[in-house]
C-alpha atoms as an extended CHARMM CRD file, in Angstrom:
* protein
*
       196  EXT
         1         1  UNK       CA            -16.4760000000        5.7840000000       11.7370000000  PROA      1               0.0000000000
         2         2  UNK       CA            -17.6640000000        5.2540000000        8.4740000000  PROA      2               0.0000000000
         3         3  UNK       CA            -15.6210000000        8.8690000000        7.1330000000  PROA      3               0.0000000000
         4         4  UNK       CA            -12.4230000000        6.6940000000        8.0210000000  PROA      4               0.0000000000
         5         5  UNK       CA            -10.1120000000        5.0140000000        6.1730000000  PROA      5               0.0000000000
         6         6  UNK       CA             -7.5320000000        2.6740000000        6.9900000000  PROA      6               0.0000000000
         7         7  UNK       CA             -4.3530000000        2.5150000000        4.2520000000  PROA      7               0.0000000000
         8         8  UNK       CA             -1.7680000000        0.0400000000        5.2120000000  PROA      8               0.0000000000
         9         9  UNK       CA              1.8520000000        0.3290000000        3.4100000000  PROA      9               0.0000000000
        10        10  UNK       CA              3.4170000000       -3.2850000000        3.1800000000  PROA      10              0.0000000000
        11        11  UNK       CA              7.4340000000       -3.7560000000        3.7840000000  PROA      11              0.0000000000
        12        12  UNK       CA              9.3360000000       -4.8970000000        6.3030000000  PROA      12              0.0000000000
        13        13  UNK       CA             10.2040000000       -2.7730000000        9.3450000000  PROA      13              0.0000000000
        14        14  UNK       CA             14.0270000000       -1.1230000000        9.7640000000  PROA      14              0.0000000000
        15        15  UNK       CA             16.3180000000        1.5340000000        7.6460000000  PROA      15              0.0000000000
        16        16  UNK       CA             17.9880000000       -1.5890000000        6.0780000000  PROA      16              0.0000000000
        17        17  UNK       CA             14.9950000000       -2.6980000000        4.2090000000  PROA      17              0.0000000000
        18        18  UNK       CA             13.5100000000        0.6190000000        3.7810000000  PROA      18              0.0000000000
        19        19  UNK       CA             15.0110000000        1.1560000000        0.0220000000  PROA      19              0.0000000000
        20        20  UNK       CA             13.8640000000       -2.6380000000       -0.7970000000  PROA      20              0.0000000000
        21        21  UNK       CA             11.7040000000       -2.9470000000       -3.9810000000  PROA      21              0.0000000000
        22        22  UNK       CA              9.2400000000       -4.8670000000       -0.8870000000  PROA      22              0.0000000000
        23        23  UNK       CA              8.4260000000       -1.3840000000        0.7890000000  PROA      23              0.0000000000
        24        24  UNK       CA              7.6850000000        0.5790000000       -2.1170000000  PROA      24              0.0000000000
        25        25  UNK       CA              4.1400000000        0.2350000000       -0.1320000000  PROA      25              0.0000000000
        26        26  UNK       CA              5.3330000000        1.9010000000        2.5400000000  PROA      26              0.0000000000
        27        27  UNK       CA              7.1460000000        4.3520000000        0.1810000000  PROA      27              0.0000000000
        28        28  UNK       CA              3.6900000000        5.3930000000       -0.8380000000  PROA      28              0.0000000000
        29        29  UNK       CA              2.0840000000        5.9760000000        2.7220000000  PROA      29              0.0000000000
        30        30  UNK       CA              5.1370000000        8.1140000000        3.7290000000  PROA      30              0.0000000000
        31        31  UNK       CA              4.4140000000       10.3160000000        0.5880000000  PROA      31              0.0000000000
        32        32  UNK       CA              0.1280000000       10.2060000000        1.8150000000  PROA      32              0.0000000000
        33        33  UNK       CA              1.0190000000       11.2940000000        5.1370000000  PROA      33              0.0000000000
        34        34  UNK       CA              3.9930000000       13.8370000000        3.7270000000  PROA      34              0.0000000000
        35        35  UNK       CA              1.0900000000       15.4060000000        1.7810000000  PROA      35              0.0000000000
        36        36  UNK       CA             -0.7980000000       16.0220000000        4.8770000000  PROA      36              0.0000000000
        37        37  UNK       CA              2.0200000000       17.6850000000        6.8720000000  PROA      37              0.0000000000
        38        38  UNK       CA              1.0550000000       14.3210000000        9.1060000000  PROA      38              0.0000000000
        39        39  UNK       CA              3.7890000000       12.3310000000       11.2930000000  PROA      39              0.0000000000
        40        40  UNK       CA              3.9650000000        8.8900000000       12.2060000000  PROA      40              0.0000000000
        41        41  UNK       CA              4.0430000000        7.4690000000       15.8350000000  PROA      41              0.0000000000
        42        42  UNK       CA              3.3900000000        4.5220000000       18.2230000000  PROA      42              0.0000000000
        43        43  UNK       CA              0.3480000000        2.9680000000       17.9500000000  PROA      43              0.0000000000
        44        44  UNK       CA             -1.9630000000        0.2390000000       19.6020000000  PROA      44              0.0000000000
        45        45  UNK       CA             -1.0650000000       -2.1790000000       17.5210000000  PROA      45              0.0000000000
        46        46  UNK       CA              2.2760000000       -3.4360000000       16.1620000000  PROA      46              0.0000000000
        47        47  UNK       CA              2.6160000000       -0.2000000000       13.8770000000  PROA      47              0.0000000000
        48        48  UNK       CA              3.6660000000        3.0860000000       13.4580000000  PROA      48              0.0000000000
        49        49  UNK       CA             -0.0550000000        5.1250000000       12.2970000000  PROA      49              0.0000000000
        50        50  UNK       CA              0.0720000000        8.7910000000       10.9580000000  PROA      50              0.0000000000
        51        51  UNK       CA             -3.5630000000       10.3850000000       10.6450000000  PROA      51              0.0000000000
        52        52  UNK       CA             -4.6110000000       13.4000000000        8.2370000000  PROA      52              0.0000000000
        53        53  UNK       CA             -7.4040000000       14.5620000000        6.0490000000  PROA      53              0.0000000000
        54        54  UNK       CA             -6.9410000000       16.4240000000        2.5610000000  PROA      54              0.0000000000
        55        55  UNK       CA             -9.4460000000       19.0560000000        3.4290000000  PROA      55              0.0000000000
        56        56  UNK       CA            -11.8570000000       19.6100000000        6.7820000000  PROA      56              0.0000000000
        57        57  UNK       CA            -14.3770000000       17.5850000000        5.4420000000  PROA      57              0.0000000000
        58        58  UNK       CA            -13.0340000000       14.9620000000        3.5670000000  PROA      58              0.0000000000
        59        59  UNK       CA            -12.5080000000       11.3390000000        4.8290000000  PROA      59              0.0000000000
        60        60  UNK       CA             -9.9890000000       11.1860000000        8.1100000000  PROA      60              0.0000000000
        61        61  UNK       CA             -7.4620000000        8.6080000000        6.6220000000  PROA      61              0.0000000000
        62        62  UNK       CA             -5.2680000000        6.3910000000        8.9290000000  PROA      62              0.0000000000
        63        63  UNK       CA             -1.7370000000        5.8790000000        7.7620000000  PROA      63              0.0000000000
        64        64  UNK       CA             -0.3340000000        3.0040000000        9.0840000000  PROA      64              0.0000000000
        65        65  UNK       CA              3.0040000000        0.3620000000        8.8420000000  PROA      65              0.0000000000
        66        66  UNK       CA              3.1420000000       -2.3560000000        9.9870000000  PROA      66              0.0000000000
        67        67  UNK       CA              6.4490000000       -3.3880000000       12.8730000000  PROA      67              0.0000000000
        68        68  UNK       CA              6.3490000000       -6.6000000000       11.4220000000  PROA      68              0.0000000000
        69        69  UNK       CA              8.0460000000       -8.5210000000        8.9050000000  PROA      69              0.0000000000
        70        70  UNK       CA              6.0520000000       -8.8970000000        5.6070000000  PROA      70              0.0000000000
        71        71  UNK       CA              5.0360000000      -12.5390000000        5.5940000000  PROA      71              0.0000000000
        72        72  UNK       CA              3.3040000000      -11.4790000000        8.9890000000  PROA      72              0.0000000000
        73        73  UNK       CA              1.5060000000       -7.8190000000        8.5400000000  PROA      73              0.0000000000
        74        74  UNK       CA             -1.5660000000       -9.7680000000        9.1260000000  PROA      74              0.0000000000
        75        75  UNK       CA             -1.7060000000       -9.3910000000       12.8820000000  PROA      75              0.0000000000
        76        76  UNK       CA             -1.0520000000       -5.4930000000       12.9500000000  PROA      76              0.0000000000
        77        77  UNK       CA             -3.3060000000       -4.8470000000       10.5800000000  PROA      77              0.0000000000
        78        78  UNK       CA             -6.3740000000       -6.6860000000       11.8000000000  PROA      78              0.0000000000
        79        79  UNK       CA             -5.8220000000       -5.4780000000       14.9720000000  PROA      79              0.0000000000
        80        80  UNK       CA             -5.6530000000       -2.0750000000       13.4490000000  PROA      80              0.0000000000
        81        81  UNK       CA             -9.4100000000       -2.5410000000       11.7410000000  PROA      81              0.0000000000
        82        82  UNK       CA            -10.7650000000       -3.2550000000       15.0090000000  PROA      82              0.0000000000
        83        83  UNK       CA             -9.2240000000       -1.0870000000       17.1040000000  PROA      83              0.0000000000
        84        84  UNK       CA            -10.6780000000        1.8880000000       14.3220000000  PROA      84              0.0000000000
        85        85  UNK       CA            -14.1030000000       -0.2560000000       13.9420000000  PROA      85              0.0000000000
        86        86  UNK       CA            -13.8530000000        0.0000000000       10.7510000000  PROA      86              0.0000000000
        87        87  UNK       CA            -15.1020000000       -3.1070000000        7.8080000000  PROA      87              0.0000000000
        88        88  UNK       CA            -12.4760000000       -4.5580000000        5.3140000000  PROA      88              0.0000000000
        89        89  UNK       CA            -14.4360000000       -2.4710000000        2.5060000000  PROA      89              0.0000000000
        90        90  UNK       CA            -12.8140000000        0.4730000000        4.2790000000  PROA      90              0.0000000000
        91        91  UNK       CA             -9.0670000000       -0.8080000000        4.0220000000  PROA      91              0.0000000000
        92        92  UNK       CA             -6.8840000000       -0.3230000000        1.4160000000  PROA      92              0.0000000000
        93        93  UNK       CA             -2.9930000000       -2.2360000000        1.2590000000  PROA      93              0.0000000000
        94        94  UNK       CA             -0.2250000000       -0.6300000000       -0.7570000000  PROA      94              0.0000000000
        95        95  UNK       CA              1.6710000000       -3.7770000000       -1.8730000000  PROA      95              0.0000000000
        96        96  UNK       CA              4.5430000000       -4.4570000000       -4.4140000000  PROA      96              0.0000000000
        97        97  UNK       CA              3.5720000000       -6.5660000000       -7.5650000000  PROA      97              0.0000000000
        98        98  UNK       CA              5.9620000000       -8.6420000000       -9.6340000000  PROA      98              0.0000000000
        99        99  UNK       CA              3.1760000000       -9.5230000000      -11.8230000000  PROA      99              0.0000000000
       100       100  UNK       CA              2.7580000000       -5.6330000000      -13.4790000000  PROA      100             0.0000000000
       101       101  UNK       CA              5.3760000000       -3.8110000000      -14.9270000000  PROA      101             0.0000000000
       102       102  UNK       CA              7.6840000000       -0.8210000000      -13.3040000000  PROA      102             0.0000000000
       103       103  UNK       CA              6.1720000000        1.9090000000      -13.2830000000  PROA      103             0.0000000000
       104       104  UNK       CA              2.5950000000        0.9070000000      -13.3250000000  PROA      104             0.0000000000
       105       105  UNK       CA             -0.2480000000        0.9640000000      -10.3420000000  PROA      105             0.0000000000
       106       106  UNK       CA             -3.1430000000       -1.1270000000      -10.6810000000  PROA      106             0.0000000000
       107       107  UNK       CA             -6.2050000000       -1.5070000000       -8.3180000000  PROA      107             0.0000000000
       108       108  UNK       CA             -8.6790000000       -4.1780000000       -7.3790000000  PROA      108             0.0000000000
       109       109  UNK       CA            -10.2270000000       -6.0610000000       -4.1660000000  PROA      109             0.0000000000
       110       110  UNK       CA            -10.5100000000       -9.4140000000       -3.1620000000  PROA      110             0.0000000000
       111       111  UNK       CA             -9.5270000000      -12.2900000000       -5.1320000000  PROA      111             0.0000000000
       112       112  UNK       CA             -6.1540000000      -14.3590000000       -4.8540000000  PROA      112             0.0000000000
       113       113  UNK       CA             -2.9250000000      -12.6270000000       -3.2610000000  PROA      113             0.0000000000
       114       114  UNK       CA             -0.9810000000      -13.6650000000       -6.3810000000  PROA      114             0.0000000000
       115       115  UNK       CA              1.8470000000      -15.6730000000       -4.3530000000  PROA      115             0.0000000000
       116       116  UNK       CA              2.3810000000      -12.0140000000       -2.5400000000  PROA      116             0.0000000000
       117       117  UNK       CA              2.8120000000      -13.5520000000        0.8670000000  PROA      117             0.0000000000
       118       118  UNK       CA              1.9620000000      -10.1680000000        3.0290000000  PROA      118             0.0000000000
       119       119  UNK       CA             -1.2890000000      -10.2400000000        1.6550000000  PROA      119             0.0000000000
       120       120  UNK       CA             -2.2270000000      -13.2970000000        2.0400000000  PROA      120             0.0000000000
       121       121  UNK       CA             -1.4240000000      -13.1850000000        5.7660000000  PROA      121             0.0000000000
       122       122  UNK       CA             -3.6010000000       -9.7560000000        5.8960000000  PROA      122             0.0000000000
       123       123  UNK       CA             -6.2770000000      -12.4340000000        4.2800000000  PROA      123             0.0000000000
       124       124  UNK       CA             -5.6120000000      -14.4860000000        6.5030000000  PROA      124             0.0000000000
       125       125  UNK       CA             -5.4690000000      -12.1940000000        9.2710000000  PROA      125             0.0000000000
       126       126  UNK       CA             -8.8340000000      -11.0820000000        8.5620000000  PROA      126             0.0000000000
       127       127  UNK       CA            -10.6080000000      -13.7490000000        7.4670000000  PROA      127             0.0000000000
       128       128  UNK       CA            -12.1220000000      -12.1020000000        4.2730000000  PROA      128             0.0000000000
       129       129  UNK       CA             -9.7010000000      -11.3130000000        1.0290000000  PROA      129             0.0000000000
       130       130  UNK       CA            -12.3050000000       -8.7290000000        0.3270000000  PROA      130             0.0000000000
       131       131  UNK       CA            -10.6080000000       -5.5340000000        0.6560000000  PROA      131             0.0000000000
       132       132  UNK       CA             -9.2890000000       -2.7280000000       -1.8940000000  PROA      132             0.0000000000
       133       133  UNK       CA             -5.2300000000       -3.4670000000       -3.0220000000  PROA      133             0.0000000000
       134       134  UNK       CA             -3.0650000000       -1.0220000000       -4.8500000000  PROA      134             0.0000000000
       135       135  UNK       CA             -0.8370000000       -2.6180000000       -6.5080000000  PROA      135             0.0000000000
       136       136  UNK       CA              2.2240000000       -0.7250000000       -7.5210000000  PROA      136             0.0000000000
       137       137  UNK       CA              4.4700000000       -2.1900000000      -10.1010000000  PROA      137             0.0000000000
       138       138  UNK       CA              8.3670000000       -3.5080000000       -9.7610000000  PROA      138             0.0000000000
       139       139  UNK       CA              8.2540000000       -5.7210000000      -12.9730000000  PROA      139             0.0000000000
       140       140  UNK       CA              9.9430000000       -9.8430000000      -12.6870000000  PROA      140             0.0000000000
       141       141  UNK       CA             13.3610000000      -10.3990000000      -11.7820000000  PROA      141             0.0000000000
       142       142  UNK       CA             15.7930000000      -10.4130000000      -14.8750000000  PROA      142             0.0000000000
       143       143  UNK       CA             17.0320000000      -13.8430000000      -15.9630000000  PROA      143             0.0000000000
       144       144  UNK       CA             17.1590000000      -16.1920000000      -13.1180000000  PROA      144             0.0000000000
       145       145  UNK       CA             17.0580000000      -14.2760000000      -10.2890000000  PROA      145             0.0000000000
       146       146  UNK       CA             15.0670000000      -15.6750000000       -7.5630000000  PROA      146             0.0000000000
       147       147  UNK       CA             11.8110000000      -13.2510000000       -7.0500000000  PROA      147             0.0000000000
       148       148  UNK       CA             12.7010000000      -13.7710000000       -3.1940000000  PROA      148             0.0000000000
       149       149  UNK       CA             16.1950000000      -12.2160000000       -3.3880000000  PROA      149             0.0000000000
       150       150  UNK       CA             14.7000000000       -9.5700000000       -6.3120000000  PROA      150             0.0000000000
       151       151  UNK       CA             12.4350000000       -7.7320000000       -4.2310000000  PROA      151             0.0000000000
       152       152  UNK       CA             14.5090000000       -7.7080000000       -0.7990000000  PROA      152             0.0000000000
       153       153  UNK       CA             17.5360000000       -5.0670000000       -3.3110000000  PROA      153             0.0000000000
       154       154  UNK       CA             17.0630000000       -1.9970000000       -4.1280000000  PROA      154             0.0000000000
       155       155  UNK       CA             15.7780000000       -0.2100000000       -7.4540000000  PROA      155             0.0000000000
       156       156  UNK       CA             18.1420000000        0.4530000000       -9.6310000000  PROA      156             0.0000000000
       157       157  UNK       CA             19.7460000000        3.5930000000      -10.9770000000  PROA      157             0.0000000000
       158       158  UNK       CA             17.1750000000        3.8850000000      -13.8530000000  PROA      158             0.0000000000
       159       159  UNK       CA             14.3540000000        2.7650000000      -11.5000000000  PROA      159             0.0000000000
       160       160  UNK       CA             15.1560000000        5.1630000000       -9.1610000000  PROA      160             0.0000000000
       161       161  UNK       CA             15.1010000000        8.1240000000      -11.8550000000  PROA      161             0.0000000000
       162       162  UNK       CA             11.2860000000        7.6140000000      -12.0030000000  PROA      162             0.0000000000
       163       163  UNK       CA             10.4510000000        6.0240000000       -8.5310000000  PROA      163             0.0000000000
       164       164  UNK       CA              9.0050000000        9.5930000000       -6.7140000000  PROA      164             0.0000000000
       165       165  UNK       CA              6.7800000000        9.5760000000       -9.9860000000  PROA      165             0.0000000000
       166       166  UNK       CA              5.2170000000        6.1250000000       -9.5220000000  PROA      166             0.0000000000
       167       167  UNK       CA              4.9090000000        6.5620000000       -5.7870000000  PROA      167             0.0000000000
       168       168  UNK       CA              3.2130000000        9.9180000000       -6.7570000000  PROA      168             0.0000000000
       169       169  UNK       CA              0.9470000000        8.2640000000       -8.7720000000  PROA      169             0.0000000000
       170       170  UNK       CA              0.2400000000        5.2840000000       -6.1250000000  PROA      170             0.0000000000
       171       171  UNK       CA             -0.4170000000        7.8920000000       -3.7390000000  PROA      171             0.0000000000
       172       172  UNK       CA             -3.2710000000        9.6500000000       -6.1650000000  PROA      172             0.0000000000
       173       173  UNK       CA             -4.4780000000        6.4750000000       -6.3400000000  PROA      173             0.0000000000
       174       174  UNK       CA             -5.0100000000        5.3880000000       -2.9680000000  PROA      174             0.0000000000
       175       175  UNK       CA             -6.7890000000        9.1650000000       -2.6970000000  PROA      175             0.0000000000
       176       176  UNK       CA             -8.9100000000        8.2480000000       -5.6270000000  PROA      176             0.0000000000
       177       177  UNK       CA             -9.9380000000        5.3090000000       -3.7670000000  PROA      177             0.0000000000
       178       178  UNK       CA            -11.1270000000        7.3240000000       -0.9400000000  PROA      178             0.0000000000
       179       179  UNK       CA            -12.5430000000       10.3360000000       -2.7680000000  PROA      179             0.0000000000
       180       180  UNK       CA            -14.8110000000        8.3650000000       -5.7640000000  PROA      180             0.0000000000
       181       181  UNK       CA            -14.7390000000        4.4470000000       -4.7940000000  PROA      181             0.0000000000
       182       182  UNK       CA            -12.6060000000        1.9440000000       -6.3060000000  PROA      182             0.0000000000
       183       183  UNK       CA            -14.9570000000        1.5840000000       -9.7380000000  PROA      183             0.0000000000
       184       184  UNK       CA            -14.3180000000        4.8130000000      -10.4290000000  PROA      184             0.0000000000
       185       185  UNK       CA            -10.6790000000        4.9470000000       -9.6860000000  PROA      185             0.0000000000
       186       186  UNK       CA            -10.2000000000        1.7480000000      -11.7850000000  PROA      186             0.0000000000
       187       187  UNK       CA            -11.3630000000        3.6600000000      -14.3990000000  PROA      187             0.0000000000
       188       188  UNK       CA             -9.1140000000        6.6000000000      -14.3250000000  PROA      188             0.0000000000
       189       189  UNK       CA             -5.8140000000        4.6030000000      -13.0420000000  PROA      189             0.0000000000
       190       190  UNK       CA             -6.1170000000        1.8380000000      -15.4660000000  PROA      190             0.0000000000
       191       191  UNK       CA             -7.2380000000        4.2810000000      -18.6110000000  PROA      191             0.0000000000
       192       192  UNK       CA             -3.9130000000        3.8430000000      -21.2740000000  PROA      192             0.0000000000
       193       193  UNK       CA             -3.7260000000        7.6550000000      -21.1900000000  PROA      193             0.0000000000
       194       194  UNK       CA             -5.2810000000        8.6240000000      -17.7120000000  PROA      194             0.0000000000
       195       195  UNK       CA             -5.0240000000       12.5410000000      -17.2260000000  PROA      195             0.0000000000
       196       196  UNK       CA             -3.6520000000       13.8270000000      -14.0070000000  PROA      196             0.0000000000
């Protein structure tokens, strides 16, 4: 199934958390599979998937996330890469970052999971950190606000004025991704004035 691709929106699972600054992940793979007129149902594994292509013969991509609570979208999601056959190299996790600014994406596989505990459990889960990340932006908590308690509230009023357009742009990037490899995506994502 190598013209598959397996993108995995991080959060935690109910309409209470669904406005958190922790499922702006998941805020992106509703807005992948709203793009493909694709809905999301039951799956095999502890997930709700979604599956859709851009164009006939483009890559099939699987939209899935996760039933589980953050700290433990490891399960789900490896059971999701076998249950597709698909290798690590072909999934890609939408994740919040404290560590980059609102408003930014930035991509990159393997390495560390930067303290963000629902990747490190997908790690974990799959015994290889080697898989593509985008990494969408929610900037540090202001003053002393535990990062914990930060990302489980909502954006604010100003954040929310430019939220669709950062999910929007997390969403191009995932398709990037999938439609020129990650190099290549770096390249235009990360580029100070990046055109489209």
């Amino acid at each position: 199934m190598t013209d598959t691709w397996l993108v995995v929106g991080l959060g935690n699972p109910g309409p209470g958390y669904a406005a958190h600054r922790h499922n702006v992940g998941q805020m992106v793979v509703d807005e992948l599979a709203r793009r493909r007129g694709a809905r999301f149902g039951r799956s095999k594994a502890h997930a709700v998937v979604a599956e859709g292509r851009t164009a006939p013969e483009a890559p099939k991509l699987v939209l899935a996330k996760p039933l589980s609570f953050m700290n433990v979208s490891g399960g789900p999601v490896s059971q999701l890469v076998r249950y597709y056959g698909l290798a690590p190299d072909r999934l890609i996790v939408v994740h919040d970052e404290l560590d980059i600014p609102f408003d930014t994406v930035r991509l990159k596989s393997g390495g560390g999971h930067g303290g963000h505990n629902g990747v490190r459990d997908v790690a974990s889960a799959l015994g290889t950190a080697d898989f593509a990340r985008v990494r969408v932006g929610i900037g540090r908590a202001p003053g002393r606000q535990d990062a914990a308690e930060f990302v489980l509230k909502p954006f604010t009023a100003a954040e929310r004025a430019t939220l669709d357009s950062l999910v929007a742009d997390a969403a191009d990037a995932v398709e990037l991704v999938v439609s020129d490899g990650l190099l290549a995506a770096q390249q235009r994502v990360h580029a100070p004035h990046a055109e489209g």
